[in-house]
SEFIGU-868573 format. One record per residue (C-alpha): x, y, z; chain. Coordinates in steps of 0.001 Angstrom, whole numbers, plus 500000, padded with zeros to 6 digits. Example, Ala and Ser with C-alpha at 12.3 -4.5 7.8 and 13.67 -1.06 7.14 Angstrom:
% SEFIGU-868573
[[512300 495500 507800] "A"];
[[513670 498940 507140] "A"];
% end
This chain:
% SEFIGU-868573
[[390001 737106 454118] "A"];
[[388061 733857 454569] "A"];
[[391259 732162 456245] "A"];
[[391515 734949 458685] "A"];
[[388319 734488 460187] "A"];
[[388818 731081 459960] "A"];
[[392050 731696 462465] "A"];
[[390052 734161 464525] "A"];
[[387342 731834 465078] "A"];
[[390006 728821 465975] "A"];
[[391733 731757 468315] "A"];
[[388495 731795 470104] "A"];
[[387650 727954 470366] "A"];
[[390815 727466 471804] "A"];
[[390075 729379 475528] "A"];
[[391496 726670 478061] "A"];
[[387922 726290 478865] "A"];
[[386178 726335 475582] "A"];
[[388269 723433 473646] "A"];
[[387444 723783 469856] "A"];
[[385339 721695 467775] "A"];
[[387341 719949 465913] "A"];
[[389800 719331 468823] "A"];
[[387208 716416 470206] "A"];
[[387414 714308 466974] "A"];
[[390780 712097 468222] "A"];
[[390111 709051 470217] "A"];
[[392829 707824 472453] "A"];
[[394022 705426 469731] "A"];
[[395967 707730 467885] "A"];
[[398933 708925 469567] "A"];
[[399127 712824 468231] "A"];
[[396322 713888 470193] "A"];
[[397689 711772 473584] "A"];
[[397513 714192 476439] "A"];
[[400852 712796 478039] "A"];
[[402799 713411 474664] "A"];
[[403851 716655 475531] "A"];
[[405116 716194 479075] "A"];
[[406913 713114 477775] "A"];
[[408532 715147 475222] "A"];
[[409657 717281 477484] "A"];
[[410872 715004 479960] "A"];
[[412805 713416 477424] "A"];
[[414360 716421 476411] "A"];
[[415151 716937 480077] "A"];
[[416464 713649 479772] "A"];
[[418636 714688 477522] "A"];
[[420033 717421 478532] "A"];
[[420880 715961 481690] "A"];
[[422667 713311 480226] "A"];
[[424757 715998 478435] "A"];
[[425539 717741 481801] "A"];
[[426533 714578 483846] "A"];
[[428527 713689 480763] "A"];
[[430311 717267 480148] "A"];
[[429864 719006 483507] "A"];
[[433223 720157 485117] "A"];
[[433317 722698 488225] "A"];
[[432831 726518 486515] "A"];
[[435688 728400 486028] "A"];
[[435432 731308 487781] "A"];
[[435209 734571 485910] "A"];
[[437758 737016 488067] "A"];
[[440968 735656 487453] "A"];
[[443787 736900 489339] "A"];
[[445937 739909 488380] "A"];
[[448902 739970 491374] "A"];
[[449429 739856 494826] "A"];
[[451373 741375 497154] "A"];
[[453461 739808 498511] "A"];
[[454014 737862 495023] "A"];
[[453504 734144 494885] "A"];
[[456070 732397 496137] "A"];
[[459284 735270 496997] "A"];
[[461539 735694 500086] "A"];
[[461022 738660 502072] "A"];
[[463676 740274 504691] "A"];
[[460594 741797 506930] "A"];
[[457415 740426 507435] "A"];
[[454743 741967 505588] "A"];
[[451194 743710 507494] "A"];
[[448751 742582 504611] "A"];
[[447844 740181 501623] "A"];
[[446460 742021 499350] "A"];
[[445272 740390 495865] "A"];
[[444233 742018 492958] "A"];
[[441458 741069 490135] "A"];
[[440422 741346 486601] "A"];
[[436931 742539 488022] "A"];
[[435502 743469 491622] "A"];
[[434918 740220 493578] "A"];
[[432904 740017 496774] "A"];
[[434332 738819 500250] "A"];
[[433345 736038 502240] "A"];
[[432861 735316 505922] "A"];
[[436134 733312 505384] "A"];
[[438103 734742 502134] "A"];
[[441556 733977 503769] "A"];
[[442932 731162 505730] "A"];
[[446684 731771 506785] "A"];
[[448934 728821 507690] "A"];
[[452561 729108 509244] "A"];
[[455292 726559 508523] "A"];
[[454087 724114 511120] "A"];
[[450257 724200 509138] "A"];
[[448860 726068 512190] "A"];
[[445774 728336 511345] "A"];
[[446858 732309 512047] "A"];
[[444290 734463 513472] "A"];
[[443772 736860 511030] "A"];
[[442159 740369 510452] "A"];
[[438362 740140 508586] "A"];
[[438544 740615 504772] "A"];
[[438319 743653 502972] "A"];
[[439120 745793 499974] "A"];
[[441791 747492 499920] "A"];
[[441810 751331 499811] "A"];
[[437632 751020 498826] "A"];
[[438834 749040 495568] "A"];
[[436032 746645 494324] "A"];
[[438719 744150 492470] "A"];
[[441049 743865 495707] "A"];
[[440962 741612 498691] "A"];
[[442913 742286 501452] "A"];
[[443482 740355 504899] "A"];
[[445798 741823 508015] "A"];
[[448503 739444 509230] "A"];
[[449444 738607 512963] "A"];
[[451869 741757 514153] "A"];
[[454997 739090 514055] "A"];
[[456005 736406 511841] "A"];
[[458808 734206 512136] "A"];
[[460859 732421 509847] "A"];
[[459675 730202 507640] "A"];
[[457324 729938 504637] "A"];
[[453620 730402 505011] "A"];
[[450672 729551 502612] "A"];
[[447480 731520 501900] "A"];
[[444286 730009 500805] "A"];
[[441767 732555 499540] "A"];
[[438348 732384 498282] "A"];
[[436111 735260 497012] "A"];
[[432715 735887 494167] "A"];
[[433897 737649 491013] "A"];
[[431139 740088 489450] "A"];
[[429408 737869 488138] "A"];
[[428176 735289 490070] "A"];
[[431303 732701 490245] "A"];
[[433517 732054 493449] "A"];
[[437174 732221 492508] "A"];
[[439611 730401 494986] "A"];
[[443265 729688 495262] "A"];
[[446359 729446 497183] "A"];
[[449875 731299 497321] "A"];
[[452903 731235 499364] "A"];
[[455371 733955 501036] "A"];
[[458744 733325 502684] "A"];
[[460272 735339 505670] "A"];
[[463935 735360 505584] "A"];
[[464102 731927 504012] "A"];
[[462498 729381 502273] "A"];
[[461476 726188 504849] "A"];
[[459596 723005 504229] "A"];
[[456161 722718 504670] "A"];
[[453579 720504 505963] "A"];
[[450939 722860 504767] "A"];
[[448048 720979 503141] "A"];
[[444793 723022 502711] "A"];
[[442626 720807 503839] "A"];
[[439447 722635 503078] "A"];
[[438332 722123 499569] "A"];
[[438256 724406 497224] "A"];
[[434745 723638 496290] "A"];
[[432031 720486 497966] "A"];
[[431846 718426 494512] "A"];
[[428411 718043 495245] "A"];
[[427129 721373 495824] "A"];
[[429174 722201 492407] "A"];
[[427168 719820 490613] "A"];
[[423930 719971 491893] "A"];
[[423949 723855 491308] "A"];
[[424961 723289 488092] "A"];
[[422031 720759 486625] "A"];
[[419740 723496 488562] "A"];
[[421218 726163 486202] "A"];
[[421321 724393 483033] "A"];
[[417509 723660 484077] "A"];
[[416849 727415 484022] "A"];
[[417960 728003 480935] "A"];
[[415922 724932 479403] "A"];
[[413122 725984 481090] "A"];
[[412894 729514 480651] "A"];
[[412998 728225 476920] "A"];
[[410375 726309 476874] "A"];
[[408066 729012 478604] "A"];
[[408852 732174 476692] "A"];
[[409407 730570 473096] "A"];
[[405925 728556 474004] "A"];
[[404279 731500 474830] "A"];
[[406177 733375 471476] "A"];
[[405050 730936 469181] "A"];
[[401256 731142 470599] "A"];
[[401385 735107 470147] "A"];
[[402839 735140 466841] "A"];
[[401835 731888 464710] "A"];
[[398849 731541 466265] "A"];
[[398120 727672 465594] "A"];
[[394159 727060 465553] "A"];
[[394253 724935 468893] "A"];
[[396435 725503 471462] "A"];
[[395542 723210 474201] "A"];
[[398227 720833 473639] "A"];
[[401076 723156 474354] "A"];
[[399358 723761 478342] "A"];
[[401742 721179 479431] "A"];
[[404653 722973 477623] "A"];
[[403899 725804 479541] "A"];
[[403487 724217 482625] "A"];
[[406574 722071 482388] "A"];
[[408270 725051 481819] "A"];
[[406574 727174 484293] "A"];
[[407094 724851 487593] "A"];
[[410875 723650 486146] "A"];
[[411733 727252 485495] "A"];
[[410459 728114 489674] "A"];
[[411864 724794 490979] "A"];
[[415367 725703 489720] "A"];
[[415242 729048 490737] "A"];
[[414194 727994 494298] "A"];
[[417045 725744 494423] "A"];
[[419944 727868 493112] "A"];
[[418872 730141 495469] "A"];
[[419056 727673 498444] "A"];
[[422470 726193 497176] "A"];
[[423622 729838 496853] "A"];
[[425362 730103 499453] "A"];
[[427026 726557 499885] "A"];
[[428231 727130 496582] "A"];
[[429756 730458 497269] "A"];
[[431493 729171 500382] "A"];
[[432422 725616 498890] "A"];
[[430712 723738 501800] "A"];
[[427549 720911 501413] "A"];
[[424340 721082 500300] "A"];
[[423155 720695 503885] "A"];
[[424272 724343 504705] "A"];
[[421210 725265 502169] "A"];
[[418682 725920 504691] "A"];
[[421051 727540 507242] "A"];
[[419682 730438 508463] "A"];
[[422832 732686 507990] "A"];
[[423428 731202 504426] "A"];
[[420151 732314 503398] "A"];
[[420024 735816 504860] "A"];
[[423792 736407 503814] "A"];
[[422321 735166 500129] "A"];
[[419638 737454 499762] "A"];
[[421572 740344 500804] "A"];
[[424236 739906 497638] "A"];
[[423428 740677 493854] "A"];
[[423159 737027 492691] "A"];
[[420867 736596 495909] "A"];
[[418626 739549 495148] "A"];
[[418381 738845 491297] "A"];
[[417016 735075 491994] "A"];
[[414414 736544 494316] "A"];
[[413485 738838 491481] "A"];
[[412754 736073 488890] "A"];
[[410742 734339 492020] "A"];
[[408550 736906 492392] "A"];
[[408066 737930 488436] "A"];
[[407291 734439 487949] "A"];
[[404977 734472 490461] "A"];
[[403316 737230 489111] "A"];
[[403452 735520 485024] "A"];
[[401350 732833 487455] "A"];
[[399053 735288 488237] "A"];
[[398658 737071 485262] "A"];
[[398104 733522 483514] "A"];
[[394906 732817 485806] "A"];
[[393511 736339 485047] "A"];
[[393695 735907 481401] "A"];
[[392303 732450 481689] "A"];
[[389213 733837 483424] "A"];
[[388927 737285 481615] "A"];
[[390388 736803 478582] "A"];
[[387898 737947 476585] "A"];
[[387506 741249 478468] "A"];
[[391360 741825 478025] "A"];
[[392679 743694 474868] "A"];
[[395043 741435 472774] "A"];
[[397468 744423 472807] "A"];
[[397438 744717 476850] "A"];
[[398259 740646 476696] "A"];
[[401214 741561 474347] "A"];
[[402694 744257 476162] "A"];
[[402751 742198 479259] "A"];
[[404177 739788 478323] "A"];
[[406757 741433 476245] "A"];
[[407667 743101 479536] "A"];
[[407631 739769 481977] "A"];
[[409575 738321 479129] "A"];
[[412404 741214 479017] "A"];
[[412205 741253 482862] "A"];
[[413298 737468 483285] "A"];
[[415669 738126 480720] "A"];
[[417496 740480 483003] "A"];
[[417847 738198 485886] "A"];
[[420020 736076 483751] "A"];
[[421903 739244 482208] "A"];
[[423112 740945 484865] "A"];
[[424359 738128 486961] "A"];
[[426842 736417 484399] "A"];
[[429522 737562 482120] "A"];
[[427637 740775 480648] "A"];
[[427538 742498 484305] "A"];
[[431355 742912 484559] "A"];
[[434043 744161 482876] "A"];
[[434028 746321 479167] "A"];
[[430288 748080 478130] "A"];
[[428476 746629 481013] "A"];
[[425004 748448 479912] "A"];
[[425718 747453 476122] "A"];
[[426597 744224 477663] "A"];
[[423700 743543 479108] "A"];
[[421316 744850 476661] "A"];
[[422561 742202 474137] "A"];
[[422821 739287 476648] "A"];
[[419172 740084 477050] "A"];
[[418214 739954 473557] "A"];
[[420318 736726 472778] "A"];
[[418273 734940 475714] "A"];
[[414980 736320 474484] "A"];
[[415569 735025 470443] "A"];
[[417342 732041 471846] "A"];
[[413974 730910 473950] "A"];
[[412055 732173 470901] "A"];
[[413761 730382 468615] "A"];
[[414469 726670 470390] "A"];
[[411012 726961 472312] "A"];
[[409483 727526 469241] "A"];
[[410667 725067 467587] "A"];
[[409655 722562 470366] "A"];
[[406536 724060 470424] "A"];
[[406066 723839 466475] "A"];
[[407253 719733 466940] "A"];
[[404252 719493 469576] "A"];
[[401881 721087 466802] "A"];
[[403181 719008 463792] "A"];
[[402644 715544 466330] "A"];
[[399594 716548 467207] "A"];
[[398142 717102 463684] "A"];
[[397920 713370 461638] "A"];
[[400080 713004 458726] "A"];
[[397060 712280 456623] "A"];
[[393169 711843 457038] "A"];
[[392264 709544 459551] "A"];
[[390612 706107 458185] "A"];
[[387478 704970 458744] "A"];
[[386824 707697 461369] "A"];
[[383992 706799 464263] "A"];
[[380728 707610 463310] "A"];
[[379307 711354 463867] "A"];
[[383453 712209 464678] "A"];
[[384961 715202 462650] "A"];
[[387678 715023 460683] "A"];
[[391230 716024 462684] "A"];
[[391904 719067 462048] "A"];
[[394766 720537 459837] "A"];
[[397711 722439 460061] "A"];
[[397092 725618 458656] "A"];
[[400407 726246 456457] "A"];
[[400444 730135 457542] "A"];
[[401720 728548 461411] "A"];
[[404844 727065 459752] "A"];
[[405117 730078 457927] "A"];
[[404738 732626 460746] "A"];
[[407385 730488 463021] "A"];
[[410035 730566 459767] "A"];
[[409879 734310 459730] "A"];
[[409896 734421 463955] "A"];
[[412902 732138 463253] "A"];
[[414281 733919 461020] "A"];
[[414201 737315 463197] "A"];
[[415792 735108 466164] "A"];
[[418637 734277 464210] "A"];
[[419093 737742 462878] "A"];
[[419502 738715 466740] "A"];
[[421461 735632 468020] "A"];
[[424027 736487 465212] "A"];
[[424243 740378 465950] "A"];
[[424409 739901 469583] "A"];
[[426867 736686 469470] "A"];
[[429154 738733 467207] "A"];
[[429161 741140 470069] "A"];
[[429288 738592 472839] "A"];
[[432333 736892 471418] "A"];
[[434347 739571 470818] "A"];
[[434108 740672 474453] "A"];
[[434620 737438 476028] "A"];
[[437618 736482 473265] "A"];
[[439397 739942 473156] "A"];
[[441918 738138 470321] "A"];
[[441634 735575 467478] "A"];
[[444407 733443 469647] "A"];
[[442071 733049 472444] "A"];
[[439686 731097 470023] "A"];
[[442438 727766 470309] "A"];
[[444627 729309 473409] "A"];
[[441756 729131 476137] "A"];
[[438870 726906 476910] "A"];
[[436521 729570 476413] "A"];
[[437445 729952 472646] "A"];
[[437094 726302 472462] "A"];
[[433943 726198 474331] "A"];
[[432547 728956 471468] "A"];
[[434164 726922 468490] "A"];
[[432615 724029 469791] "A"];
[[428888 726381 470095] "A"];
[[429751 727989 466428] "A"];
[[429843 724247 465240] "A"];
[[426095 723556 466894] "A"];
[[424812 726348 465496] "A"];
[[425952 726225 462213] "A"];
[[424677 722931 461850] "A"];
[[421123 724293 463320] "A"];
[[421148 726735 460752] "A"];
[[421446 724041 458026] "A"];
[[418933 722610 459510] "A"];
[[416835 725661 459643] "A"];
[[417138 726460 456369] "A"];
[[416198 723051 454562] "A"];
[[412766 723856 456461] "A"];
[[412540 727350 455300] "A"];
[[413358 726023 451534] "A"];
[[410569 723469 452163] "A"];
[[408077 725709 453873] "A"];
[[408685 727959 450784] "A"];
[[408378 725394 447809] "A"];
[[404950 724157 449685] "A"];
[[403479 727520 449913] "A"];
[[404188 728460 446206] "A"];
[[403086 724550 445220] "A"];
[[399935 724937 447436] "A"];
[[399384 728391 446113] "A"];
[[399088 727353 442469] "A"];
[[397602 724294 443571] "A"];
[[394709 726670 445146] "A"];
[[394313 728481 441735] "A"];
[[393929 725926 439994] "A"];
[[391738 724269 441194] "A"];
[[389698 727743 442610] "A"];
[[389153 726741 445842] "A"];
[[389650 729568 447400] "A"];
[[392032 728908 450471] "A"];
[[395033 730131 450158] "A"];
[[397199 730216 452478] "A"];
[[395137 727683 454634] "A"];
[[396874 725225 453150] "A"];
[[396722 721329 454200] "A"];
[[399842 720098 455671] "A"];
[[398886 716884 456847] "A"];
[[400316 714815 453311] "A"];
[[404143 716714 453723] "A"];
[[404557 718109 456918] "A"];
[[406267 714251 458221] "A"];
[[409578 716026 456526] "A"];
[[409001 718823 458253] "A"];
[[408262 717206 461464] "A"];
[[411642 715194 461161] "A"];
[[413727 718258 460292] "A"];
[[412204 720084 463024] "A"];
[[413053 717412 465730] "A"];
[[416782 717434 464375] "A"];
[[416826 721096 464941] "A"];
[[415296 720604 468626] "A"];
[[418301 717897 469302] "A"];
[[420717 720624 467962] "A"];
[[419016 722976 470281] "A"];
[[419489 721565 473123] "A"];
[[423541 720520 472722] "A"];
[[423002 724855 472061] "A"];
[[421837 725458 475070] "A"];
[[424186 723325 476500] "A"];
[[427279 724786 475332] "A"];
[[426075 727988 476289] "A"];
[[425180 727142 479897] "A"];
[[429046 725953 479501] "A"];
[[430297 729153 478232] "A"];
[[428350 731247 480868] "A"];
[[430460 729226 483670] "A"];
[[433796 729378 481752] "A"];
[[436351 732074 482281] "A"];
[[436622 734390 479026] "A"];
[[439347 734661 476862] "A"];
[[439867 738640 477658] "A"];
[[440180 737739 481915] "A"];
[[442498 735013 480768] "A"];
[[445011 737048 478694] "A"];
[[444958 740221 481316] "A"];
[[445451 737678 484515] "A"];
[[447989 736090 482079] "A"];
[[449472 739451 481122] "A"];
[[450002 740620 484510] "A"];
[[451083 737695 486165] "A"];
[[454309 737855 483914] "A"];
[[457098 738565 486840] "A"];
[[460096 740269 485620] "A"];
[[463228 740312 487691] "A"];
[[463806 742721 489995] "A"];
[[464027 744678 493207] "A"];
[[461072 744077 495357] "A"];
[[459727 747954 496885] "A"];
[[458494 746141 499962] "A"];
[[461841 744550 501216] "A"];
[[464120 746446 498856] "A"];
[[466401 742829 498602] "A"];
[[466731 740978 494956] "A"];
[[463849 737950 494770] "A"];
[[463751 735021 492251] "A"];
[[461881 735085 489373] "A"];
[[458595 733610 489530] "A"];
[[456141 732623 486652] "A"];
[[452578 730852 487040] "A"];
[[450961 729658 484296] "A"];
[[447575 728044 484733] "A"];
[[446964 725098 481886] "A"];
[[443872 722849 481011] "A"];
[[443745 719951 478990] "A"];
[[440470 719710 478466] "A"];
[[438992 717501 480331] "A"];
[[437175 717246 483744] "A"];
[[439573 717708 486439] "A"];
[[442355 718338 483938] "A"];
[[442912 721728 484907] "A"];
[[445613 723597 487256] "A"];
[[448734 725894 487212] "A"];
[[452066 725632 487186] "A"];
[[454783 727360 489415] "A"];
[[457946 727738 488133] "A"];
[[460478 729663 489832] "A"];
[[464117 730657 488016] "A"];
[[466528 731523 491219] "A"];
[[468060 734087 491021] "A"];
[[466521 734747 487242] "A"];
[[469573 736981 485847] "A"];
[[471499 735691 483070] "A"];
[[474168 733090 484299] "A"];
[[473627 729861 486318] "A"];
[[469451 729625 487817] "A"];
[[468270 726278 489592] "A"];
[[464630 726294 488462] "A"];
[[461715 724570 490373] "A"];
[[458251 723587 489327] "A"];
[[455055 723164 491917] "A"];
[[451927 721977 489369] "A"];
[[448720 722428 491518] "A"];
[[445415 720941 490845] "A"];
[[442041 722290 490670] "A"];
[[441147 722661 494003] "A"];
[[444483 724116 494560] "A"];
[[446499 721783 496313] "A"];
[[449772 720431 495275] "A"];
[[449153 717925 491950] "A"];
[[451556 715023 490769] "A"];
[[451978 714595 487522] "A"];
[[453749 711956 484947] "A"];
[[455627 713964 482793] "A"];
[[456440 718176 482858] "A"];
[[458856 719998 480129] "A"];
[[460012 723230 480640] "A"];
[[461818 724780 478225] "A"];
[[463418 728975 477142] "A"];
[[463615 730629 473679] "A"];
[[464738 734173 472825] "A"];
[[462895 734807 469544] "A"];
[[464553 737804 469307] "A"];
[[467853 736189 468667] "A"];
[[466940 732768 467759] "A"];
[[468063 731191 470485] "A"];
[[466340 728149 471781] "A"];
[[464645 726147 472770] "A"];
[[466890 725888 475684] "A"];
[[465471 722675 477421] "A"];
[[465670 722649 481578] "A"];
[[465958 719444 482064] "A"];
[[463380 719417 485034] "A"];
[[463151 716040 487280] "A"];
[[460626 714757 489136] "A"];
[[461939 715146 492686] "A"];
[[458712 713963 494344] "A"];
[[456149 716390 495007] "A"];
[[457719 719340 492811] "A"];
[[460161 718838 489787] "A"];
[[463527 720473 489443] "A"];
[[466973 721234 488031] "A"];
[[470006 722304 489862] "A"];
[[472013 724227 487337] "A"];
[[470674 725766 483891] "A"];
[[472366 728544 481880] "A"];
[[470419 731552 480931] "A"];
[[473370 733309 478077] "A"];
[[472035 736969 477432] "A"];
[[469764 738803 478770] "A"];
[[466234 739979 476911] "A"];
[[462283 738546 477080] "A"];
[[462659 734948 476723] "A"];
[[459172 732808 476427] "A"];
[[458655 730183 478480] "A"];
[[457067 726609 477226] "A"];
[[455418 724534 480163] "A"];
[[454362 720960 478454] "A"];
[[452322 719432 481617] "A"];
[[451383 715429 480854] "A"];
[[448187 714402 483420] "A"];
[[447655 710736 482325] "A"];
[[448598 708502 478986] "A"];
[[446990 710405 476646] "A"];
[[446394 713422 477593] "A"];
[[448447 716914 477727] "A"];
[[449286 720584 476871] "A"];
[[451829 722705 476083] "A"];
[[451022 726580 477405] "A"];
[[453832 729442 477233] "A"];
[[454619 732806 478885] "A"];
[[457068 735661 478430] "A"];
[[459880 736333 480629] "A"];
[[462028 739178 480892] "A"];
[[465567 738293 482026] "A"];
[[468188 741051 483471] "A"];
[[471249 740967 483960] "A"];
% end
């Protein structure tokens, strides 16, 4: 009883205006009580984390990855077709300029607006010039997949013959710039929005007995959390459109911005942050007329609402359980910030207090105060909850985004997530040495108290131990950070379910088209990624006329902004598993710009996988597959 109304009365000292007692005793000499510590901590961990992004940071994959289109990528066609039409894993939203249309000579068509075809949210659809001639054209599309990410690409469609192109797409696929500088503003967000509500958890729950060094924390994590927001909203629509940052301020990029989901969800975490700013100056002036429970529920409420701006503009707000989805992408943000803002707050708190009494104190100064052992306690069990959460909703998360165990080493996302399991695991190491310590002090301290009756309890001095503590803690905030990192990653990274459907359906068998009604080659793309930054693309390989007997096959590799890519060294090879037969090597040859082989021998018909080894520089490469289903 006596060390609750010891915390009560250190609750009360520690009004932003009424600084308690004992809070007056440092002198600027000692560096735990330095008013600058905190924002230095947290500009280092800015620091840091931006260091990780410029190091790490490619352009995000986008989310909607491409089921088919019609006409298919890359076939002859007898008549000349009315529309493109492509088709998505998820609905996708249309731009002012989705399609650009080139004929053989690379002249621009004059095309139709964009649309969805037949009021279908995952199509896009474009009308074509009333006559085509002959020759092969190329289609360069960009749209914004459900959630959030522009998706972009090319394809190609021959009438009555294949003919050389000059086509190069000479708009990128994304500005470089705008890509990154939207990125460090969301991987700012998520820092920030850290720091503020796992601040603001770990002042609610463990209740430390001053609490004026963790204003800057909240501050810091306040204005970064608003200065992000204000700038991903800006670069919104240059990143969308894959133009510069100096379209920001254009008047029809920011009105076409707000008027979209991602748009409208940004000005909703503006405006709830502005009113977290407001409610902050009334509780700083009435405080004490305020009930404790009111300042809970508030900010329980602010805390979910923020939450949701995050939720339902990433992976969560499309494709399988979308309400489920969301739900759980809001509770792993809220016990991630609880968790890693706690801890940074609980570093600030264990700097602050001295490791042990002060010597020689000035005259007439108090004693600093100690850290009350029930803080440490409080944030292990807050912890503890956090993790509970994060491991419930992760479980949930990853199976969504994976869809198969082969996705974990077959995609980027599953590496992205192995890479994230990793972090966390060692966090939770990390996490638990502190609980075992926090544990063995309280029982040590406890009979420590009894013996020697002083009555106590769980007041307990820290100030001879808690430098073990402090350094574990500080590990854990590292590992937190390379956390959020990897999960800022995995939020911009297509998922392993999108990949295997787009995957899945972009298999082309052999066949009879229904649109021309004459035989078409066989054509396979297979996107790959090595791994690292720019080391991404697809291959197009076409088998002509893909029956059993003699094919020539061809192979286009594109890059990431989806022009045409050179590369050192591409293998493509055939088995039947079925029969054991294989692997039947192609014997493709660089034939400058696109590789190729004459003559290869396909011997029985049946589904066949493909193997596509694609080498981008000395060291590094992949090997990626696809079936293939070969008639006679």
């Amino acid at each position: 009883m006596r060390g609750e109304g010891h915390e009560e009365h250190g609750e009360r000292n520690a009004h932003p205006g009424h600084p308690p007692p004992h809070s007056h005793g440092y002198s600027h000499s000692h560096s735990h009580s330095h008013p600058r510590r905190p924002l230095l901590l947290a500009a280092g961990l800015l620091s840091l984390l931006l260091a990780l992004l410029l190091g790490t940071a490619t352009p995000a994959s986008a989310h909607a990855a491409l089921r088919g289109t019609d006409p298919g990528d890359g076939v002859v066609l007898k008549r000349a077709p009315r529309h493109v039409t492509l088709t998505f894993t998820e609905s996708v939203g249309l731009l002012t300029d989705s399609f650009r249309v080139y004929d053989p000579e690379n002249r621009r068509l004059r095309t139709g607006e964009a649309e969805h075809a037949s009021g279908r949210s995952d199509t896009a659809r474009v009308t074509l010039p009333a006559r085509l001639g002959t020759g092969t054209y190329t289609v360069a599309w960009r749209v914004v997949s459900a959630d959030s990410h522009p998706v972009s690409g090319a394809l190609t469609f021959s009438v009555g013959k294949r003919t050389a192109t000059a086509v190069t797409v000479t708009d990128p696929a994304e500005n470089r710039t705008t890509t990154r500088l939207y990125d460090i503003a969301r991987y700012l967000a998520y820092l920030s929005v850290a720091l503020l509500l796992g601040t603001a958890a770990f002042v609610a729950y463990c209740r430390p007995p001053t609490r004026s060094h963790l204003r800057p924390l909240l501050h810091t994590g306040g204005w970064t959390l608003l200065a992000s927001t204000l700038a991903l909203f800006l670069l919104r629509g240059p990143y969308e459109e894959g133009t510069s940052p100096a379209r920001a301020l254009a008047p029809s990029s920011l009105t076409r911005t707000a008027t979209t989901r991602p748009g409208e969800l940004l000005l909703a975490r503006l405006a709830l942050l502005l009113l977290v700013a407001a409610c902050a100056l009334a509780l700083s002036r009435w405080r004490r007329r305020i009930p404790r429970r009111a300042v809970l529920a508030t900010g329980a409420t602010l805390a979910v609402a923020l939450a949701l701006t995050w939720a339902a503009a990433e992976h969560a707000s499309a494709g399988l359980q979308v309400p489920l989805a969301v739900a759980s992408a809001t509770l792993h943000l809220l016990a991630m910030a609880a968790w890693l803002g706690g801890l940074t707050a609980l570093l600030l708190t264990l700097r602050r207090t001295p490791p042990a009494p002060v010597p020689d104190p000035p005259v007439g100064s108090p004693d600093p105060a100690p850290l009350p052992a029930r803080v440490v306690t409080r944030f292990s069990r807050l912890a503890f909850v956090s993790v509970t959460v994060l491991v419930v909703t992760g479980v949930y998360q990853s199976w969504r985004g994976l869809g198969s165990w082969q996705a974990l080493g077959d995609t980027t996302y599953g590496r992205v997530l192995l890479a994230k399991l990793a972090a966390v695991t060692l966090l939770l190491a990390a996490a638990a040495w502190s609980r075992r310590w926090i544990e063995n002090r309280r029982h040590h301290d406890h009979d420590h108290d009894h013996g020697h009756d002083h009555g106590h309890g769980d007041l307990s001095d820290l100030r001879h131990h808690h430098p073990h503590l402090r350094r574990s803690v500080l590990v854990e905030v590292a590992l937190g950070v390379v956390v959020l990192v990897l999960t800022t990653l995995l939020t911009g990274t297509l998922p392993g379910r999108a990949a295997a459907e787009a995957a899945e359906s972009a298999t082309d068998a052999t066949g009879v088209t229904a649109t021309t009604g004459i035989p078409v080659a066989s054509v396979t793309t297979i996107p790959f990624d090595v791994g690292t930054p720019g080391g991404h693309g697809k291959v197009q390989i076409t088998l002509d006329p893909g029956r059993v007997g003699a094919n020539s096959v061809q192979a286009v590799v594109y890059g990431p902004d989806g022009g045409l890519s050179s590369v050192p060294e591409l293998r493509v090879t055939l088995t039947l598993p079925a029969q054991r037969i294989g692997p039947l090597d192609t014997k493709v040859t660089d034939r400058g710009g696109y590789w190729a082989a004459d003559s290869f021998d396909l011997p029985i018909p049946g589904t066949w996988t493909m193997k596509v080894t694609v080498r981008v520089s000395e060291v590094d490469q992949v090997t990626v597959s696809r079936t293939l289903r070969v008639g006679r």
